[in-house]
DSSP file (Angstrom, degrees, kcal/mol; ACC not computed):
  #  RESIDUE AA STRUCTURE BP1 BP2  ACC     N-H-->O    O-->H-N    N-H-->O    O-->H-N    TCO  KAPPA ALPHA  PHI   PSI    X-CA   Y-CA   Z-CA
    1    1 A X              0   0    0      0, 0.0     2,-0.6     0, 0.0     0, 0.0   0.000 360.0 360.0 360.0 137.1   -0.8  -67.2 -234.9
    2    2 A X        -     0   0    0      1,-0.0     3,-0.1     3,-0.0     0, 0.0  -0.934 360.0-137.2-111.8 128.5   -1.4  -70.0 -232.3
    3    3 A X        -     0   0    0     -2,-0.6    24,-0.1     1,-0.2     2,-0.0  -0.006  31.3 -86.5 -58.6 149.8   -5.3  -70.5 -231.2
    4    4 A X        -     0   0    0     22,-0.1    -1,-0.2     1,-0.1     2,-0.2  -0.278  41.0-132.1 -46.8 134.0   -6.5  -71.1 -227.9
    5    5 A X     >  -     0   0    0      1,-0.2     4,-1.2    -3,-0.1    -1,-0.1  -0.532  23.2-109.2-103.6-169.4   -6.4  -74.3 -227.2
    6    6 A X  H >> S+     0   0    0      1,-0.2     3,-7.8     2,-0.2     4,-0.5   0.974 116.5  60.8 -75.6 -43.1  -10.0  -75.9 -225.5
    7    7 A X  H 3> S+     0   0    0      1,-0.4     4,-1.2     3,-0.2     5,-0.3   0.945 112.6  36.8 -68.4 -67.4   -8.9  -76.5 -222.6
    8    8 A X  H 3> S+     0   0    0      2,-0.2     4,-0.7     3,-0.2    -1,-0.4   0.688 111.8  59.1 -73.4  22.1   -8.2  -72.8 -222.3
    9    9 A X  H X< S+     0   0    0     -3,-7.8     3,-1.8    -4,-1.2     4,-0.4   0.830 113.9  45.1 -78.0 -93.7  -11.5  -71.9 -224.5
   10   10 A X  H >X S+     0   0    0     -4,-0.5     3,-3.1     1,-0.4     4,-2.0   0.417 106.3  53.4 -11.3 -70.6  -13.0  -73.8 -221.5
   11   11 A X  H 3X S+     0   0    0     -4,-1.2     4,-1.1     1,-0.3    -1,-0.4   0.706 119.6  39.9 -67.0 -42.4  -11.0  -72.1 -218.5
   12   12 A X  H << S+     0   0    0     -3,-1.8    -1,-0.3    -4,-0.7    -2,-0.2   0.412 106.4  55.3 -92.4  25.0  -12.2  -68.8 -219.9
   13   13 A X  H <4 S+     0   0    0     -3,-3.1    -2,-0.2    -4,-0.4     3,-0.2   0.657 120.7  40.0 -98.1 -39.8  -15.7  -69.7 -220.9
   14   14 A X  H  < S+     0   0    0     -4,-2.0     2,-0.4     1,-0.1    -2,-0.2   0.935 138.4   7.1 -69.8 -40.3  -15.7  -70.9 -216.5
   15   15 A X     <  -     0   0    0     -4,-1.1    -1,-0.1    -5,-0.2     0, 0.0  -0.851  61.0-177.1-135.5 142.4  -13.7  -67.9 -215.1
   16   16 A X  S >  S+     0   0    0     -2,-0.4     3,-1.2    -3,-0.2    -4,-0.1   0.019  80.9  80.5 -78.1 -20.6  -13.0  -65.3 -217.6
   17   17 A X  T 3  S+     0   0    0      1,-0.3    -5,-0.1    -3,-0.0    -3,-0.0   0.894  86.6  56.0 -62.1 -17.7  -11.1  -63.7 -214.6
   18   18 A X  T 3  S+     0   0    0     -7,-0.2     2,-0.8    -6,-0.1    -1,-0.3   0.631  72.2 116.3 -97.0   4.2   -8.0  -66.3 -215.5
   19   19 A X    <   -     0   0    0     -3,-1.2    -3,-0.1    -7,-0.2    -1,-0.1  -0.562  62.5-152.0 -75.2 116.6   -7.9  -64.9 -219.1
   20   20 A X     >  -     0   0    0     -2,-0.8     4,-2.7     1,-0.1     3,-0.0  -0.287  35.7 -91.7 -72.3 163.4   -4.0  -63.2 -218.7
   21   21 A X  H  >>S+     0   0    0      1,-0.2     4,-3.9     2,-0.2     5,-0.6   0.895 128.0  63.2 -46.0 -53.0   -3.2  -60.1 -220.9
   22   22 A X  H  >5S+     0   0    0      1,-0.2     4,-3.6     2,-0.2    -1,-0.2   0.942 109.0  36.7 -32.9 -75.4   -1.8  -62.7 -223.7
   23   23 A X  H  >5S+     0   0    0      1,-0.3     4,-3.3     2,-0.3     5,-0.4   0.915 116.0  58.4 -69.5 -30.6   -5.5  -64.5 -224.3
   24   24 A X  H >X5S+     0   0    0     -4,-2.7     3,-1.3     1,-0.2     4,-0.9   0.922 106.7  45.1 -39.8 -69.0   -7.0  -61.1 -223.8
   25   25 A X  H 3X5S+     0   0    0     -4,-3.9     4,-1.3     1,-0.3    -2,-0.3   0.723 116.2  52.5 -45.3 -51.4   -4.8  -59.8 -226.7
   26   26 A X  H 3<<S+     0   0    0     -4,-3.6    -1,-0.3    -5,-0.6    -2,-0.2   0.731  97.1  54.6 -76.6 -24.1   -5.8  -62.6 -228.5
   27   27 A X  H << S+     0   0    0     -4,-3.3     7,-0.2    -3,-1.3    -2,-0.2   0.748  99.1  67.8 -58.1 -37.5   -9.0  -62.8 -228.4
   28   28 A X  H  < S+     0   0    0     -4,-0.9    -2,-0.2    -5,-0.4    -3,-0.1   0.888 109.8  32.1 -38.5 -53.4   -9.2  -59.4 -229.8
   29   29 A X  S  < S+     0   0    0     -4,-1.3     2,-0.3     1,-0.1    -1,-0.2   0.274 104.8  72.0-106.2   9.2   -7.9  -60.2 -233.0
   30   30 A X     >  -     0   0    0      1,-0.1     4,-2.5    -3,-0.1     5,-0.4  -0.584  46.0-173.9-142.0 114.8   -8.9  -63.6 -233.7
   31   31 A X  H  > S+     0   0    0     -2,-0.3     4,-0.7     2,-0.2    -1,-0.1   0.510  82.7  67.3 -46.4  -1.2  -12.4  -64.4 -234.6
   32   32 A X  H >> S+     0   0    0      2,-0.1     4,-3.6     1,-0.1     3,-0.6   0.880 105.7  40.7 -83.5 -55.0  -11.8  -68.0 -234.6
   33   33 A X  H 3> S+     0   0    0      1,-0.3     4,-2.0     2,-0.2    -2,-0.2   0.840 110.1  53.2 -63.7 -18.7  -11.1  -68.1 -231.0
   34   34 A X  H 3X S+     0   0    0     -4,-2.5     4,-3.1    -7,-0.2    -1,-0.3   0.872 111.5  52.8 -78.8 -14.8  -13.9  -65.8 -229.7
   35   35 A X  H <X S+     0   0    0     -4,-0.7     4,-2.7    -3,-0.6    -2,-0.2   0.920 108.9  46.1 -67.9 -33.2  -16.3  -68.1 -231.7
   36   36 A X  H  < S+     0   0    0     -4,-3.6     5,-0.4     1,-0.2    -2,-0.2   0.998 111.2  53.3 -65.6 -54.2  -14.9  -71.0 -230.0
   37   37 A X  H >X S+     0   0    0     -4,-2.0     3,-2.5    -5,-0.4     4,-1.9   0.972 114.9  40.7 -38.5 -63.8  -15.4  -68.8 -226.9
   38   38 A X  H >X S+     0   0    0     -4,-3.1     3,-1.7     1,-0.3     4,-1.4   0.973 107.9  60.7 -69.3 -41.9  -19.1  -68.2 -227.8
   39   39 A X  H 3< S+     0   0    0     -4,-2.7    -1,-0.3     1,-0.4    -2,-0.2   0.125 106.4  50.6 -95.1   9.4  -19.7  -71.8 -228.9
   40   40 A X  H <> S+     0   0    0     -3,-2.5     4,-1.7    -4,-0.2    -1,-0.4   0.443 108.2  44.2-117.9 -15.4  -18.7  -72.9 -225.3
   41   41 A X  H <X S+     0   0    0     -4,-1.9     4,-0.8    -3,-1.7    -2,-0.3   0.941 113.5  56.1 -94.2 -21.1  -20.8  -70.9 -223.3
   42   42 A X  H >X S+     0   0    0     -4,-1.4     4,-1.8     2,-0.3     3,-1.5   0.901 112.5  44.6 -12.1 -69.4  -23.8  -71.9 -226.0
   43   43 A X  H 3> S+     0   0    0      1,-0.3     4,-4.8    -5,-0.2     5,-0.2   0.921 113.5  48.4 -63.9 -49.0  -23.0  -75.5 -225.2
   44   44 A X  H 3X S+     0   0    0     -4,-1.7     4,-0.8     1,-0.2    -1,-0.3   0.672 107.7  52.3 -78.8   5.0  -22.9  -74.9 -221.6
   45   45 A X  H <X S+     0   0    0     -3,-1.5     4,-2.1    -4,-0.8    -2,-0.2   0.801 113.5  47.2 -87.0 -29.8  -26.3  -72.9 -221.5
   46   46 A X  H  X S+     0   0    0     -4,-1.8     4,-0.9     2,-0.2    -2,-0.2   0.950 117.1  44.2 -72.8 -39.5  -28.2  -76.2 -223.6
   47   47 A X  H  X S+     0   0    0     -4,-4.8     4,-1.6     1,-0.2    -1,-0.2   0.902 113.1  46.8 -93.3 -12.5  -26.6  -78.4 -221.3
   48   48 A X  H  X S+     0   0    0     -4,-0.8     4,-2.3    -5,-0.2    -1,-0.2   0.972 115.4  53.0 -54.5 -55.9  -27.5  -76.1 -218.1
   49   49 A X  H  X S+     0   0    0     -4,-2.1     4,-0.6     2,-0.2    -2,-0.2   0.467 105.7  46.5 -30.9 -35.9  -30.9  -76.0 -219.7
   50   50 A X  H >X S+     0   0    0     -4,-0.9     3,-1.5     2,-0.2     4,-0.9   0.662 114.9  53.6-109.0 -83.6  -31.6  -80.3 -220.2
   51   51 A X  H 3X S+     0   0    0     -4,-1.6     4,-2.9     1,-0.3     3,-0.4   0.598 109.4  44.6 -41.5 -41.4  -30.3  -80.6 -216.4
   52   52 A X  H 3X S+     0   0    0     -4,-2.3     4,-1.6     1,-0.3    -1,-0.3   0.902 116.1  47.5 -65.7 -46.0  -32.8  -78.1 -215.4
   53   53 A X  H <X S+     0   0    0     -3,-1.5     4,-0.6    -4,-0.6    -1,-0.3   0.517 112.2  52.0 -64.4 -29.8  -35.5  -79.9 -217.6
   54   54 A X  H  < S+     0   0    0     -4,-0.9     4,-0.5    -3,-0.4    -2,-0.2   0.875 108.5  46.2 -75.4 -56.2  -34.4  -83.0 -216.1
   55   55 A X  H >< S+     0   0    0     -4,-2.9     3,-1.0    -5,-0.2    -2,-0.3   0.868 115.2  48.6 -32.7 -50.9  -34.8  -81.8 -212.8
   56   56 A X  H 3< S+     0   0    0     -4,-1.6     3,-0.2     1,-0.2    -1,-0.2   0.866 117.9  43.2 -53.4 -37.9  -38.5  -80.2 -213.7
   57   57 A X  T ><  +     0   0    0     -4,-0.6     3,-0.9     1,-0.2    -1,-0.2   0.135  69.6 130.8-101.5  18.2  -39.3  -83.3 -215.2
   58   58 A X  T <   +     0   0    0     -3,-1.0    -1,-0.2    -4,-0.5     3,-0.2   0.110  66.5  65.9-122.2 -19.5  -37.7  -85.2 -212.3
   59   59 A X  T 3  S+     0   0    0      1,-0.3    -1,-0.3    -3,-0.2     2,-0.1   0.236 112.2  35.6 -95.3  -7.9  -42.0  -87.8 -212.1
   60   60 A X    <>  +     0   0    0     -3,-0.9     4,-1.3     1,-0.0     3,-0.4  -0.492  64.3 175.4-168.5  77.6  -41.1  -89.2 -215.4
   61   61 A X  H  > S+     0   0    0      1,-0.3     4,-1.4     2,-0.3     5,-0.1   0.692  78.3  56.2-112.6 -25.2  -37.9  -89.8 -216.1
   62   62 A X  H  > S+     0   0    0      2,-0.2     4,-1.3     1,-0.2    -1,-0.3   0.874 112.0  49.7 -61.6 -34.1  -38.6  -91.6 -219.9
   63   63 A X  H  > S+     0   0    0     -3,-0.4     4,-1.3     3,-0.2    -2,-0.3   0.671 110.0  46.6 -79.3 -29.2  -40.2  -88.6 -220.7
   64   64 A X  H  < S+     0   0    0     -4,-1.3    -2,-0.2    -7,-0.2    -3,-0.2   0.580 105.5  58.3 -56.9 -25.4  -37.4  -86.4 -219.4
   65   65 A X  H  X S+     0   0    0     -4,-1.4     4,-4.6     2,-0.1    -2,-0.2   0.733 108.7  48.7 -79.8 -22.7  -34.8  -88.4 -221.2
   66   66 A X  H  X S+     0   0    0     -4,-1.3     4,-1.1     1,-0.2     5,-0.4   0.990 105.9  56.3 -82.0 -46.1  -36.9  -87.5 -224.5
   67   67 A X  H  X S+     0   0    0     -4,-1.3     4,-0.9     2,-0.2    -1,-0.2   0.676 106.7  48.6 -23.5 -28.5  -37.0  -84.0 -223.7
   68   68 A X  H >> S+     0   0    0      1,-0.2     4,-1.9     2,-0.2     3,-1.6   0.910 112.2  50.2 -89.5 -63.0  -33.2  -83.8 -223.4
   69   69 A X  H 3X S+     0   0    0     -4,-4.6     4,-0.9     1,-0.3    -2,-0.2   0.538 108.8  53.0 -51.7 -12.2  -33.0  -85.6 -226.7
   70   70 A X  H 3X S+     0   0    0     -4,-1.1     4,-1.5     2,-0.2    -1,-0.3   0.670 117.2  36.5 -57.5 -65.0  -35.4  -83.2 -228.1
   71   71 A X  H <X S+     0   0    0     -3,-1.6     4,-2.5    -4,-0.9     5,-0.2   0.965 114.9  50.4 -83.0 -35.8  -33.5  -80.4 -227.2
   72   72 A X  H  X S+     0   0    0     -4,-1.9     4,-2.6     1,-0.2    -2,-0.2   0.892 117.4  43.6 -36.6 -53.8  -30.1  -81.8 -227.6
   73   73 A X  H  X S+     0   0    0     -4,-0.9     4,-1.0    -5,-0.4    -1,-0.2   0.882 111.6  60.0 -67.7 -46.9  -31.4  -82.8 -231.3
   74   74 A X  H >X S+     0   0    0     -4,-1.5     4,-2.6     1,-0.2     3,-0.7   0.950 109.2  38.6 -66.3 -49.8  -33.0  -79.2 -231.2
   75   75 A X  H 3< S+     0   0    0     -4,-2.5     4,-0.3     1,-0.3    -1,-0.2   0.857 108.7  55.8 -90.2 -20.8  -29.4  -77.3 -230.8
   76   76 A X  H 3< S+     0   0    0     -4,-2.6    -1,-0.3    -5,-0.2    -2,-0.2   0.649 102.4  59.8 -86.6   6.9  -27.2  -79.1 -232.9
   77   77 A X  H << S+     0   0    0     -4,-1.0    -2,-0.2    -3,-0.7    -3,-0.2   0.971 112.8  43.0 -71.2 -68.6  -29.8  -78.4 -235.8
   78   78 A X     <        0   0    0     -4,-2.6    -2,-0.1     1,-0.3    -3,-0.1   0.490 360.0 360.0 -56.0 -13.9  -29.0  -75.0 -235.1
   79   79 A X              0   0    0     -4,-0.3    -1,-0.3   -40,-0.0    -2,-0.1   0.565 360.0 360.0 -68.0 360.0  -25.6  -75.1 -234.7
């Protein structure tokens, strides 16, 4: 069986609308690639998440940078 490769983990973590019947089908039956599939929108929620936090934090920008590292540090512990 051949996986999803990222770039097209990526292109249906952004549009899910361009996954064709094929990736459909294939996602169905292989848990590696819908983990890869979860484990990009995951990535893209932390990193939506330190931009927003940079933005909040937008008066102090050494103190924003640790925040990201904080959280950054925070979600690949979890990973």
């Amino acid at each position: 069986m051949t996986h999803l490769d990222e770039g097209q983990v990526l292109a249906l973590r952004d549009d899910p609308a361009t996954a064709g019947d094929e990736h459909a089908r294939h996602l169905d039956r292989c848990p590696a690639c819908r983990q890869a599939l979860e484990e990009a929108h995951r990535q893209a929620g932390a990193v939506a998440a330190a931009l927003d936090s940079l933005e909040a934090d937008a008066g102090d920008l050494e103190e924003a940078r640790r925040a990201v590292r904080l959280r950054v540090a925070a979600h690949g512990a979890a990973a």
